[in-house]
N, C-alpha and C positions, 0 to 999 in steps of 0.2 A: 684402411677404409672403415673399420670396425670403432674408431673414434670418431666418425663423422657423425656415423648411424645412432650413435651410443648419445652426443650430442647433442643429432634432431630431436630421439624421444625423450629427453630430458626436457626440451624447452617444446613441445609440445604437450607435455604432460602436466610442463609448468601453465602452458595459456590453458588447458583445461580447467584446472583447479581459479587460476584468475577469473576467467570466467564466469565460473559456474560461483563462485563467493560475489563477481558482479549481479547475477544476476537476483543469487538472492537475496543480496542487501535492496536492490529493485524492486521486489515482488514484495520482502516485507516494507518497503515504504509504501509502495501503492495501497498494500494492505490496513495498513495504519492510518493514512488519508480517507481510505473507504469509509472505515468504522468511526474515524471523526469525526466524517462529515454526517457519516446517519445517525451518530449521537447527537448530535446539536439539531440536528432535526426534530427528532425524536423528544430532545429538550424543549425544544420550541412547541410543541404541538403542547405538551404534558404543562408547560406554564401557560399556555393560553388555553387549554381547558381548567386548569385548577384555579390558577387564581384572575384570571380575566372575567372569569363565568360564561363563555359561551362559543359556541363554534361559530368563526364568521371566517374576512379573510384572511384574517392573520396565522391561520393553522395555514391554507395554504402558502401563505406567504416562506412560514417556517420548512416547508417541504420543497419548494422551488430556492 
């Protein structure tokens, strides 16, 4: 009985670890999406105030 037990916590210990490496290869993609997406925003505002000359709708546009 003591090879069943010995086993399950191996291949429980094993989906743990699968897991938890799912999940954070998950979090740092979201992660990386985020900070993308608010750099190109953030690019957009910064070229349409510097070299456009002026605030209209194109900053918003940049942030939507």
């Amino acid at each position: 009985m003591d090879l069943g037990k010995d086993s399950r916590r191996k291949t429980h210990r094993l989906t743990l670890i699968v897991t938890t490496l799912l999940y954070v290869f998950a979090s740092l993609t979201l992660i990386l999406a985020a900070f993308s997406l608010a750099g190109k925003a953030f690019y957009g505002i910064y070229d349409t105030v510097l070299f456009k000359g002026g605030v209209n709708k194109d900053i918003l546009n940049a942030i939507t």
